[in-house]
N, C-alpha and C positions, 0 to 999 in steps of 0.2 A: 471155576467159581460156580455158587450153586444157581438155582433160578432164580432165587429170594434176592442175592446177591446180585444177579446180572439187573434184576427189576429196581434194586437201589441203586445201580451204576446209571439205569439209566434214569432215574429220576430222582436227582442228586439232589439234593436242599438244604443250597447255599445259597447265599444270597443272590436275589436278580442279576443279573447283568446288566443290566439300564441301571441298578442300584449301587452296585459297585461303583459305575462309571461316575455316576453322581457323587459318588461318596466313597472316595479314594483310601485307602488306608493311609496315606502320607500325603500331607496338601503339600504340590509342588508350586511357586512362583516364580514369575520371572527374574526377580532376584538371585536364587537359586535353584538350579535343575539337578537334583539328587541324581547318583549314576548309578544305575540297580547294577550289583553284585553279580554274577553268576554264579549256581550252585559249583558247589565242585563237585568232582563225581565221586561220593562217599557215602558211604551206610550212613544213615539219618537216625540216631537214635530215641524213644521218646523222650530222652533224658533231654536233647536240644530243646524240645518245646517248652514251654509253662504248661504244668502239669495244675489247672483249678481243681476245683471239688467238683467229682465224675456229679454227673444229673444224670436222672433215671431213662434212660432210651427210650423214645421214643419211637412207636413202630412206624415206618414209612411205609404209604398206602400208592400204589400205583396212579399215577394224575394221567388223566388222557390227554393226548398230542394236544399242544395248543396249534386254535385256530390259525393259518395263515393272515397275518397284517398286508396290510396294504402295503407297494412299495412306496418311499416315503420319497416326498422331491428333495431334491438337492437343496441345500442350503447354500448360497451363494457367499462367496467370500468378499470383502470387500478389495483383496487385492491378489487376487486370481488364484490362489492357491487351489491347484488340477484336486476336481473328485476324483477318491481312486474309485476302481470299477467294483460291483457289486460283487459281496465275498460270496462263492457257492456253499449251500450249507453242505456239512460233511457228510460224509455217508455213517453207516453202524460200524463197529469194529469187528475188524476182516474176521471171517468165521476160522481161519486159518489157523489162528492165535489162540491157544487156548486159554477159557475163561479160567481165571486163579479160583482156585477151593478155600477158601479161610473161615474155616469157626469161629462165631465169636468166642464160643466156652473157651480154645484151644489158646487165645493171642487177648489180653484185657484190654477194655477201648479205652484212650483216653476221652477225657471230656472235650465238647468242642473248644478251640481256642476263643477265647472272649475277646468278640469285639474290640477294637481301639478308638481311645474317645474322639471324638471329633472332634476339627479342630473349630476355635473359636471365630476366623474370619470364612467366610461363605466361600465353598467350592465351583468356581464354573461351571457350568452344564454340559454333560457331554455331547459332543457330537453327532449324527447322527452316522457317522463313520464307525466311530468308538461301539455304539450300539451295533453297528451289524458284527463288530466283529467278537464284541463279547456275549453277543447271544448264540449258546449254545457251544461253549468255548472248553465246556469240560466232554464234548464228545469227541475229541481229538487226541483224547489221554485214557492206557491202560494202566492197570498196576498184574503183576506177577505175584505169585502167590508167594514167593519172597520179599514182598514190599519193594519191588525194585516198580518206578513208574514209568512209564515211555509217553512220547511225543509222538503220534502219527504223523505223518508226512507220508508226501510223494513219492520222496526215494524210500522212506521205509519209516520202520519205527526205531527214535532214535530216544537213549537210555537219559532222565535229566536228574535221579537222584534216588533214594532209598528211602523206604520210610516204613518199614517193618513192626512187627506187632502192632498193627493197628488196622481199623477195615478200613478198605480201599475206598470208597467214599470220602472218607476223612484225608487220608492220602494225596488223593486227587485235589481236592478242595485247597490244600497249602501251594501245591504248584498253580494251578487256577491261579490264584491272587498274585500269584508271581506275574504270570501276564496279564492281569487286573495292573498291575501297576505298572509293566510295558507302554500297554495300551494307554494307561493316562499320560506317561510320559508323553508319548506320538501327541495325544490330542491335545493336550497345553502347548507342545510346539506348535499346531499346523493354526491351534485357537487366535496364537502370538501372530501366526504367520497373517491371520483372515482378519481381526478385527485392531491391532497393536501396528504403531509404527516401528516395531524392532528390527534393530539396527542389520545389515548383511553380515556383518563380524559376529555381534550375537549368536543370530539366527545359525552361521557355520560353525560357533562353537556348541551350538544346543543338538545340532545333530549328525556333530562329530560324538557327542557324549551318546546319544541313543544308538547311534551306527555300531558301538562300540558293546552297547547294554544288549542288540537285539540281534549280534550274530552267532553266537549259538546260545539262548539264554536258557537256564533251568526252569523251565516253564510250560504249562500246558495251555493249548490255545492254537488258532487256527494263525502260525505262525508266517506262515505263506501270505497269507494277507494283509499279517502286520509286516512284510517285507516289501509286498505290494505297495503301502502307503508310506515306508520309507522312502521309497525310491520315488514317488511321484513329493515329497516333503524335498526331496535332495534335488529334484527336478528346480522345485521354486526355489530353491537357497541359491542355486545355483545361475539361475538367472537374476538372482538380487545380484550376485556379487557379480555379476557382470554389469548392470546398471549400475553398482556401485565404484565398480574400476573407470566406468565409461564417466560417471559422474568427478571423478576424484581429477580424468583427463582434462575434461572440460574444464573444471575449476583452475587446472594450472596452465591451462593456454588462454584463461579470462584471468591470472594475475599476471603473466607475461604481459600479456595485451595492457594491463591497467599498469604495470611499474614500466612499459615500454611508452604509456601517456606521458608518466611522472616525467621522465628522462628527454622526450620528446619537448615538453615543455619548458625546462630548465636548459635546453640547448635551446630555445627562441629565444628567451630571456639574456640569455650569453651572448648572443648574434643582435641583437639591439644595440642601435646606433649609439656610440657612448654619447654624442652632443644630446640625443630624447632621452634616455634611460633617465629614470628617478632611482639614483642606488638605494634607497630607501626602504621603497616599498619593493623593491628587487630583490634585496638582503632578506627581508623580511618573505617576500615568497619562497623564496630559495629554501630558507629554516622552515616552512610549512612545507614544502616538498622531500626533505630530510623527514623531518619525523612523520610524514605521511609513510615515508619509505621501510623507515623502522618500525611503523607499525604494523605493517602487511608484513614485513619478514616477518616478523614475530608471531603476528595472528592468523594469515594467511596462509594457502598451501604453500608447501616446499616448490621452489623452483629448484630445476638440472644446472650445475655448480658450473659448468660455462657461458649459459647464457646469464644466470644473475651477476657475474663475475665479468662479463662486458656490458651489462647496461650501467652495474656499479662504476666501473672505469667511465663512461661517457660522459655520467651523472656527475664524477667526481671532477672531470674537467671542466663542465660546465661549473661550477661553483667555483673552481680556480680562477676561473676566467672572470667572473663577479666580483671574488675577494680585491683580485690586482686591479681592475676597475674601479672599486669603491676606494681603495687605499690612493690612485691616482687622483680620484676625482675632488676627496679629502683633504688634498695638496692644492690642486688648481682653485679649490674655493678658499680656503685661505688666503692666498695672493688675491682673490676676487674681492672680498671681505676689506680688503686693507685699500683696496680701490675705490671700493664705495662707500668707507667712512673716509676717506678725503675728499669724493667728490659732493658726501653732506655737507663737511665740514663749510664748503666753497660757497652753497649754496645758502647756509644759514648764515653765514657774514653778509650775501648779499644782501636778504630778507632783512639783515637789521639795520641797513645802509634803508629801507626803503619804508619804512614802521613809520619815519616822521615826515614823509611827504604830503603834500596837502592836494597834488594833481590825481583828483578820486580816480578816473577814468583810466587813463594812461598807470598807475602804480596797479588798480585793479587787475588789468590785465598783467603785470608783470607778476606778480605775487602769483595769476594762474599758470604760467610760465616754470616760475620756479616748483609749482606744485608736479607740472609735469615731468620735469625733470629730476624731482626726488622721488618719484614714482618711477623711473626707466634706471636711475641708480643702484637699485636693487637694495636685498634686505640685508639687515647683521645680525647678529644674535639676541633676541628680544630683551635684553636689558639694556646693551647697547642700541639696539634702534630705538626705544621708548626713549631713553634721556635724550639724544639726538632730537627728535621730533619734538618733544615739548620745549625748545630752544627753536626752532622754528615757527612753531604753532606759537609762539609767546609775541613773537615781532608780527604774525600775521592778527593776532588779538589785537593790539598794539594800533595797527594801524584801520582795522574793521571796525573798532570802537570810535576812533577821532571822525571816522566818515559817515559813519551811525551821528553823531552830536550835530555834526553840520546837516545831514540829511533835515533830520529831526527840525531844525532853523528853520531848514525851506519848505520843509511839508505846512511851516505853521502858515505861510506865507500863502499857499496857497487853496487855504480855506476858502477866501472867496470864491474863487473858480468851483469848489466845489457844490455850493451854496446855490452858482449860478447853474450848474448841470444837475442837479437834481430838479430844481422847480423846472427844466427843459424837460427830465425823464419822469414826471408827474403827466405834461403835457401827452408826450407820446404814449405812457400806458392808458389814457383817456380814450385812445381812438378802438381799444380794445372793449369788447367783440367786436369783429369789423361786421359792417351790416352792408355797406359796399366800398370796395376793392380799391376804386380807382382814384375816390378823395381822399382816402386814407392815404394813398402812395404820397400823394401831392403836399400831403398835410406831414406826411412822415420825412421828404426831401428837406422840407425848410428844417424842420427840429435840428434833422444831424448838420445842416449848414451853420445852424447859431451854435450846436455841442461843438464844433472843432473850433470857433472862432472863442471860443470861452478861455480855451489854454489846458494849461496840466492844472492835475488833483494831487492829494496825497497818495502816495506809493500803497496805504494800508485801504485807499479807501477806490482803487483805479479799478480793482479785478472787480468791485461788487458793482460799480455803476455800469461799468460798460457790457456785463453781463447782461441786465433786465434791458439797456436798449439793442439788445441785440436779439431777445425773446422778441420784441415787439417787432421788428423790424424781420424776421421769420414766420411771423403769424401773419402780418400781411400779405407777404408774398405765397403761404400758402393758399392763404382766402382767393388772391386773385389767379394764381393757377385753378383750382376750383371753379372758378367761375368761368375759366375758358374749359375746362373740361364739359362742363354742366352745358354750355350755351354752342358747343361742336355740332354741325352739322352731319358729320361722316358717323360721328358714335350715336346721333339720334337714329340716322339713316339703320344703322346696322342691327343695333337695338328691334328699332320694331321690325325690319324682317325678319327677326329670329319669332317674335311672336307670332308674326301670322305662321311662319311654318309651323311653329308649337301648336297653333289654333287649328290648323288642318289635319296636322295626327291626330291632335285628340279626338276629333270629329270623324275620322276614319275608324280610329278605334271603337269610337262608342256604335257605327253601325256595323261593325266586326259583332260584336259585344251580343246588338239590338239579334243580327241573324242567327248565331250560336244558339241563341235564349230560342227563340224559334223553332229553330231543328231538333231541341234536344240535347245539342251535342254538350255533356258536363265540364269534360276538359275543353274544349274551344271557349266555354263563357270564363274557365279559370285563366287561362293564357291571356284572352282578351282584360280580362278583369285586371290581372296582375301589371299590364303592358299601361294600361289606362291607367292604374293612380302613377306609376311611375312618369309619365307625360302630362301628367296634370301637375305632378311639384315642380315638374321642370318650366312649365308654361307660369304658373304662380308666383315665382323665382323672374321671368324673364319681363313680364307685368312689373312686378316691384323694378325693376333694373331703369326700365325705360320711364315709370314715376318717377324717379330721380333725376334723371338725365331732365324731364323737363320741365322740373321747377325754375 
C-alpha cells in the first residue's frame, strides 16, 4: 500500500465511534434481539452492495492524533453487572505485513454506502464500555491488496471476508459496522442487565444469541475485548440463574410449607369432638380449604409428585371424616327435631290451660317457667318453629292482657297515695340546698317515716317519685360528710404543716436567690429563680387547701 494509502488507513472517515454507538444501524429491543449473521468466508463482490450515484472524492487530509480523554468513572449499575477491565488501545499494524498497493485509476470506487434512516423511537446511550471499545476499532483490521480483510488478534491475523475492487478504507469500514452492531448487541444486554428487571431465562437466552454472534464473527474490531465483556455479561447471567434456581427453591418449600397449613388444619377440623363441632360452618371451611388448594395447584409452583400426592391423601381423609360426620349428624338432629316439636307441643297445651287464670302472681311465674323450658327444648326449622311459638305467644297475650285490665283497676285506686307522697316529696326537696347538715337529717327522718306509712302508688308513677326522694336524701348525706370533713382536726392539723414547710422553702430559696444576685453568679440566680416560682405555686396551692378546710 502506498503512503497516501497507509495515511487514509490510518485516518479512516467513518463515522465516530461514540456515533455509531449512539446510532446503531438496527435498533435492537428487548422485545427482540436480532442474531448477527456471520460472514462466510467468500469473495464479496461489489455487486453485493447497493451500488448509489458515485460522489466526487474527496481528498482525505491527515488529522493529528486526538488528545488523550480523561479515563472516564465507571458507571455503576443498579444490579451489579461487573465492569469489564479497561480495553488496551491497539498497537499499529505489524510492519511485518505488508501494506497492499491499490490504485484508484486501476480498481473504480464505489460510492459510500448511504446511511440507514433512523429509526423512529429513540436509541439508548451507549455505554461507556461500548465507547472504549469502539473507539478506534478499525486499527485492528487490514485489507490485502486482493481485497481480502483480516482481524488482528493475538494469535494472529485471522481472514473475515473479501471485498475486492474497492479501496481499503471502504472495505474496512463495512466490517467496522459489523462489530458496530456486535458491540450494540453486548451493550443493550449488559443495559437490560444494569437498569431493566429482566427475567434470568431472558437474560440466558439474550446471551446464548450473542455467545453464538461473537465467536468467530466477520468483523473488525478489538474483538478480544468484546470477549472480555462477554464473559464478565455470562458472569452476571450466570449468577441471576442461580438466584433464580435458589428463588424457584425457596418458593416450593414456602408452598409445601402453605398446602402442609391447608392439610394441617383440615385434620383439626376432623379430630373435633363431634358433640362441639358445628358441621356447618365445618363443611363450609372444608370447601374453602379445597379450592384454596386448587388454586395454589394451579397458580402456584409445581410441587415433587410424592409429596403433593400424601398431603393430597391426608387432606382427602380429612374431608371423609367431615362428610360421614355431617351425614351422622343429619340423622341424629332429625330424631332431635321430632323431640322437640312434641316437647312444644306439651308446653303450649299447658300455656292455654293457664291464659284464664286470674292468680296474677303464681300463673306469672308459671308462664316464666314454661318460657324456660321452650327455650332448653331447642329449635325446628324456622317455619315450624314461628307457627309453634305464636300459639304460645297467643295464650301468654291472652293472659298479660286480663292482668294488665285488673292492674289498671288498682293503680286507679291508688291515686290517693300518690297525691299524698308527692306533697311529702315537695316537703323534702324544700330542705335543698342544705345550709346545715344536721336538721336537715332530722327533718328528712320524719318525711321517709310518713312516705312508707302512706302505701303503694301506681306502677307507671313508683320509679319517678322514689327517684327525686332518693336525690334528696344523697344530697344530705353528702353535705354532712363535708362538714365532718371541713370541721376534722387531724386534716386541719396536716394542712397547715404542710404550709409552714412550703413557707420555710420558699424563704430559703429567696436568700439562695438574694446571695446569687450578690456574687454575680448568673446561673445560681437562674436555679434559685426557677426553684422559687416552683415553691411558691405549691405554697399558694397549700394556702388555698387549708382556706377550705377552715370555713
Amino acid at each position: 500500500m502506498t503512503e497516501s494509502s497507509s495515511a487514509t488507513v490510518d485516518t479512516l472517515a467513518f463515522p465516530a465511534a461514540s456515533d455509531a454507538a449512539h446510532e446503531p444501524e438496527q435498533t435492537l429491543t428487548p422485545e427482540a434481539e436480532p442474531t448477527p449473521t456471520p460472514e462466510p468466508e467468500q469473495t464479496l463482490t461489489p455487486e453485493a452492495e447497493p451500488t448509489p450515484t458515485p460522489e466526487p472524492e474527496t481528498p482525505v487530509l491527515p488529522q493529528p492524533p486526538p488528545a488523550p480523554s480523561p479515563e472516564p468513572a465507571p458507571i455503576p449499575g443498579p444490579i451489579g453487572v461487573p465492569e469489564p477491565p479497561p480495553v488496551p488501545e491497539p498497537g499499529p499494524v505489524s510492519p511485518e505485513v505488508p501494506a497492499p498497493v491499490v490504485a484508484a485509476a486501476e480498481h473504480p470506487r464505489p460510492a459510500p454506502v448511504p446511511p440507514r434512516p433512523r429509526p423512529d423511537a429513540p436509541t439508548p446511550a451507549a455505554s461507556q464500555e461500548a465507547t472504549d471499545l469502539l473507539r478506534g476499532a478499525v486499527t485492528f483490521g487490514r485489507v490485502d491488496a486482493d481485497g481480502s480483510v483480516y482481524v488482528l488478534t493475538a494469535t494472529g491475523d485471522r481472514k473475515v471476508g473479501e471485498f475486492p475492487d474497492t479501496a481499503p478504507n471502504e472495505a474496512l469500514v463495512y466490517y467496522v459496522r459489523k462489530y458496530e452492531e456486535l458491540v450494540g448487541q453486548v451493550d443493550l444486554l449488559a443495559q437490560r442487565l444494569r437498569a431493566t428487571d429482566i427475567s434470568a431465562k431472558d437474560a440466558r437466552a439474550g446471551l446464548a444469541k450473542i455467545q453464538s454472534a461473537t465467536a468467530e464473527p466477520a468483523a473488525v474490531g478489538d474483538l478480544e475485548g468484546l470477549t472480555r465483556w462477554v464473559s464478565q455479561l455470562k458472569s452476571e447471567v450466570d449468577r441471576r440463574m442461580r438466584a433464580a434456581d435458589a428463588e424457584r427453591a425457596a418458593a416450593r418449600t414456602a408452598a409445601l410449607a402453605e398446602r402442609e397449613i391447608l392439610v394441617a388444619e383440615a385434620e383439626k377440623i376432623a379430630a373435633t369432638d363431634p358433640a362441639k363441632i358445628h358441621y356447618k360452618s365445618a363443611g363450609d371451611r372444608m370447601r374453602e380449604i379445597l379450592e384454596e388448594w386448587k388454586t395454589r395447584q394451579k397458580n402456584g409452583p409445581r410441587l415433587d409428585k410424592p409429596s403433593e400426592d400424601q398431603l393430597w391423601k391426608r387432606l382427602s381423609a380429612a374431608r371423609t371424616v367431615i362428610d360421614k360426620g355431617r351425614r351422622q349428624h343429619a340423622s341424629e338432629m332429625a330424631e332431635q327435631r321430632g323431640t322437640t316439636r312434641r316437647t312444644k307441643d306439651v308446653i303450649i297445651t299447658e300455656a292455654e290451660a293457664l291464659a284464664a287464670s286470674k292468680d296474677w302472681r303464681a300463673t306469672g311465674d308459671a308462664f316464666r317457667g314454661l318460657m324456660d323450658r321452650w327455650k332448653a327444648a331447642g329449635r325446628l326449622p324456622r317455619a315450624d318453629d314461628d307457627e309453634l311459638w305464636a300459639k304460645f305467644r297467643d295464650a301468654q297475650e291472652r293472659f298479660h292482657t286480663a292482668r294488665t285490665t285488673a292492674m289498671s283497676t288498682q293503680d286507679e285506686e291508688y291515686r290517693g297515695n300518690l297525691a299524698v307522697k308527692e306533697a311529702l316529696l315537695s316537703q323534702a326537696e324544700a330542705l335543698l340546698p342544705v345550709t346545715n347538715a344536721e336538721p336537715a337529717k332530722r327533718r328528712l327522718r320524719d318525711i321517709q317515716d310518713k312516705w312508707d306509712a302512706a302505701g303503694r302508688v301506681p306502677r307507671g308513677d313508683l320509679d319517678r317519685i322514689e327517684k327525686r326522694l332518693q336525690h334528696v336524701a344523697d344530697t344530705i348525706r353528702a353535705a354532712d360528710a363535708s362538714r365532718w370533713t371541713a370541721t376534722n382536726p387531724e386534716a386541719l392539723a396536716r394542712a397547715k404543716d404542710v404550709v409552714r414547710q412550703l413557707e420555710s422553702g420558699v424563704a430559703k430559696l429567696q436568700a439562695e436567690q438574694a446571695k446569687a444576685e450578690a456574687a454575680g453568679d448568673a446561673r445560681g440566680v437562674e436555679r434559685a429563680t426557677t426553684a422559687l416560682e416552683a415553691r411558691t405555686a405549691w405554697l399558694d396551692q397549700a394556702r388555698k387547701a387549708l382556706a377550705d378546710l377552715g370555713r
